[in-house]
C-alpha positions, 0 to 999 in steps of 0.5 A: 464452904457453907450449904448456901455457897454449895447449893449455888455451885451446884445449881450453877454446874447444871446450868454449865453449857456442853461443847461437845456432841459426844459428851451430851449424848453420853450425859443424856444417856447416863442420866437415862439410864438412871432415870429409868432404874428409878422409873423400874423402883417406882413401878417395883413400889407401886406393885407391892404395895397395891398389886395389879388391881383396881386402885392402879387402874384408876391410877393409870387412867387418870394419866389419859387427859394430863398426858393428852393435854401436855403432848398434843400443847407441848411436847409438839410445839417444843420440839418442832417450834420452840428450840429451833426459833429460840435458837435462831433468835439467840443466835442472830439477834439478842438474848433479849429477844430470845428471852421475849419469845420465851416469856411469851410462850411461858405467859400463852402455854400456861394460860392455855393449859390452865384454862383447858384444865379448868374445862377438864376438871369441870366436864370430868363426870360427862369426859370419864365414860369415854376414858374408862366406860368399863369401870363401876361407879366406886372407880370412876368416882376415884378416876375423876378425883384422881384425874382433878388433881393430876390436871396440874401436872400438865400446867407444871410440866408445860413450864418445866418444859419451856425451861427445858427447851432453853437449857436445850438450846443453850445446851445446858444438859445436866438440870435437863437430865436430871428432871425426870428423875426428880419427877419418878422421886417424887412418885415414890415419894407419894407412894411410901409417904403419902398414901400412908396417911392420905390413902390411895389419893396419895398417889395423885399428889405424889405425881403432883410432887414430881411435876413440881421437882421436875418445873424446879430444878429446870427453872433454877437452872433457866435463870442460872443460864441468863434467863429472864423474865420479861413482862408482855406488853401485848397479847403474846399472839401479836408476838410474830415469833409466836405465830411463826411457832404455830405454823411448824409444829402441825404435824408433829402436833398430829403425830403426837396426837396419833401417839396418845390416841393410841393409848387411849384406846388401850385404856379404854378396852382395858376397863371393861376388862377384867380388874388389873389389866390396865395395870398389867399392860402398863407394867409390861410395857415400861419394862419393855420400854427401856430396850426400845429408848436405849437403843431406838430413840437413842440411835435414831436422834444421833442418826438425825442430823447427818440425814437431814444434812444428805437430804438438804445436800439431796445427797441420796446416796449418803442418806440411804448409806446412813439409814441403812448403817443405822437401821443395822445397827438398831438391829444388832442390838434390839434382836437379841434384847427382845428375844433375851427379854422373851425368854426371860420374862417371868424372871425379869417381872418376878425380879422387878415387880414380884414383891409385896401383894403382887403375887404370882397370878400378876406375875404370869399375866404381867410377864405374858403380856411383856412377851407379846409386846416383845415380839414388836420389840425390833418395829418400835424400835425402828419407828422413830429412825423411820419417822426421822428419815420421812421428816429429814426429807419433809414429809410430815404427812406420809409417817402421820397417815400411816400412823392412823392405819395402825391405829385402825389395825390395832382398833380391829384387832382388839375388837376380834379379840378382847372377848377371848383373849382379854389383856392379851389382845391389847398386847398382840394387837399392839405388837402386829399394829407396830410391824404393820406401821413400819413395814408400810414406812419402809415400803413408802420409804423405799418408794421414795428413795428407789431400791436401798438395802443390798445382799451385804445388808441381808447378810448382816442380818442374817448373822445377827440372827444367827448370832441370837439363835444360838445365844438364846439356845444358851440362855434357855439351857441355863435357865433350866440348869439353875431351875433344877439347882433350886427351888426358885422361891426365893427372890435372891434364887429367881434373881441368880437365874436371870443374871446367870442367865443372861449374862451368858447369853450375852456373852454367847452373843458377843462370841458369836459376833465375834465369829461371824465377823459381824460388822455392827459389833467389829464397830462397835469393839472398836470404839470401845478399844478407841475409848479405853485405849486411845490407840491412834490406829483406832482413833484414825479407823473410828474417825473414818467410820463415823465419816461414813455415817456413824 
């Protein structure tokens, strides 16, 4: 078989629809992971070769306006808009009026973008005092360069986007999944290849590179799917499907750009900060990210359709029953990943990032920060369960509002601090703003739905953090164990301590778990049994407990 037939095989394999929920769950989350691996050996790269300092301070910045651009014109409009009318269209009319939308959309998307980058780029030396006021002259200079470039990344990533949308909703899962992986190659690739004979200008067309690689393989495997291009014969607006699009996707529109406020402001306190704490905070929060969308966003998506359908059965009970199960659940497994994070922070970020010119000043910094934010660690990753159940029962305004006075409570916090504490206060203000936003959900929450959560619910609880108490115990004790056993100057000898660690942490956990009779972890040991075993017992209890709100 010659490379050409290969390639075909392959590009065809990625654009294969999946039948099975289960398997496209399990496909999205293999690739995540491994997406995420390559995101931690990108930012491993990144901190050697430049450290926590000024050149990834502008890097970081020049991200605010692509990354504002994309969320607000994209990511809302896809997820709220584009895949359920696709779907529709495909579903009761023809693939030809599908393909008419979606070229529609591609023409205006990508018009749109392109013109509000052009503004962009133009208005760069008025528009970078609001992203980095604190920054001198040199930084702000590369800021506006850096930002030039990287202005065609939203124009890329909003077509990659549209493609992604169809293979979603035709779903075609693997090209899906391995885009963002593309992208984070890419980066690296910048990093090792180009800034090598650009300099640090590299970086910028290195993300150029991945944005590229991410459009590539999602468009391929678009057309491998039965796409085609349709040439509009009108202005796209005229198209009633356009318009239709634009009436659903405001609020979401609104919580994503609540979203990118947000980090905004982050950006713009961390540049009158000392040099590097732009880079520190977003360090510390990719790692603590990787918890927060294994276990948050990974739940609350599977727990989304079963709440929309009890909410659209005005099925109250089975709503609360099944927030209820899936809140529990997050909790189970978040709890003991920030505290096991907590405790293990300076091994975590040594482990990660300590190569290279990011020494051990950037190190404390780094893994203090990632302490701070780990403390939200359970809030984050409830937000996204909390939002879903408010949207399942089409409240798009109560999560949009509340976001806005978390966003007020992080602002004050970091004006009562930043003098004093620095990058610190980014991270403790975003952690207290996190658990104020959804302790007010669930407050309005329970508002709306009357008395939920029982004495068996606050049972759990309990057991969980019992359960965390005494595995952290263990890993606490470990870590100095090994602490006296060796120097800890060496990166293998830091890297033993974490895994030693660790792992008997989590085994302590799970024993516990076991002991305590916790419900989270029988379930989930019986799925596991399930899965390895195929037992029909097993099968027949699993089966019964997914019927109860899995």
């Amino acid at each position: 078989m010659n490379i050409v037939n290969l390639l075909k095989r392959g590009i065809a394999l990625c654009a294969r629809p999946m039948d099975t929920v289960a398997g496209a769950a399990l496909l999205l989350a293999f690739f995540g992971l491994i997406s995420r691996i390559f995101g931690l050996a990108r930012d491993r790269i990144l901190a050697s070769t430049f450290g926590a300092g000024d050149i990834l301070d502008v890097y970081y910045a020049s991200f605010r306006i692509p990354d504002f651009l994309y969320g607000i014109l994209v990511l809302g409009a896809l997820s709220a808009a584009f895949i359920p009318v696709f779907s529709r269209l495909y579903a009761k009319k023809s693939s030809q009026e599908a393909w008419k939308l979606t070229s529609d959309f591609l023409v205006l998307l990508v018009g749109a973008l392109g013109f509000l980058s052009f503004l962009v780029a133009v208005c760069m030396p008025f528009l970078v005092y609001g992203i980095a006021p604190g920054f001198n002259e040199e930084k702000r200079e590369m800021v506006i360069l850096f930002t030039r470039i990287m202005l065609l990344s939203p124009i890329l990533l909003g077509a990659s986007a549209v493609f992604g949308g169809v293979l979603i909703a035709r779903r075609s899962f693997l090209a899906y999944s391995i885009a963002p992986i593309a992208y984070n190659i890419g980066i690296i690739f910048g990093v090792v290849v180009l800034v090598s004979f650009m300099g640090p200008i590299g970086l910028a067309w290195g993300v150029i590179l991945g944005t590229f690689l991410h459009f590539t393989i999602q468009m391929i495997a678009a057309f491998f799917d039965g796409y085609r291009f349709v040439i509009p014969q009108t202005f796209p607006w005229q198209n009633p499907q356009i318009r239709k699009m634009f009436s659903l996707m405001g609020p979401q529109v609104l919580s994503v750009a609540s979203n990118q406020i947000n980090f905004w402001i982050i950006t713009l306190f961390a540049s009158i900060m000392a040099a590097g704490s732009l880079a520190v905070f977003n360090f510390a929060n990719n790692l603590q990210s990787i918890p927060l969308a294994l276990i948050g966003v990974s739940f609350a998506v599977a727990a989304f359709p079963r709440l929309s359908h009890a909410a659209g059965e005005e099925d109250m009970k089975e709503f609360i029953r099944v927030f209820m199960r899936t809140l529990k659940r997050i909790l189970y497994f978040v709890i003991p990943a920030a505290v096991f994070l907590i405790l293990l922070r300076a091994q975590v970020v040594r482990v990660v990032l300590g190569t290279g010119v990011f020494d051990w000043e950037d190190t404390i910094l780094t893994s203090q920060v990632l302490g701070l934010l780990s403390l939200s660690l359970f809030a984050q990753s409830l937000l996204p369960l909390m939002a879903r159940a408010f949207y399942s029962l089409e409240d798009t305004k109560t999560p949009f509002f509340i976001a806005l006075v978390s966003q007020a409570t992080n602002i004050c916090i970091i004006l009562l601090t930043f003098d004093r504490w620095g990058v610190y206060s980014l991270a403790f203000a975003f952690s207290l703003a996190s658990i104020v936003q959804v302790a007010l959900l669930f407050l309005f929450l329970k508002r709306k739905l009357g008395v939920f959560g029982d004495n068996h619910t606050r049972e759990s609880l309990k057991k969980i953090l019992i359960a965390t108490f005494v595995a952290g115990m263990i890993i606490q004790g470990m870590k100095f164990f090994w602490g006296n056993v060796t120097d800890l100057n060496t990166f293998w000898e830091v890297f033993v301590q974490l895994v030693f660690a660790g792992l008997t942490g989590v085994g302590t956990y799970l024993l516990m778990s076991h002991w305590l009779k916790i419900e989270e972890f029988c379930d989930f040991r019986r799925k596991v049994y399930w899965k390895l075993f195929r037992k029909p017992k097993a099968i027949a209890v699993s089966q019964q407990q997914d019927m109860e709100g899995m």
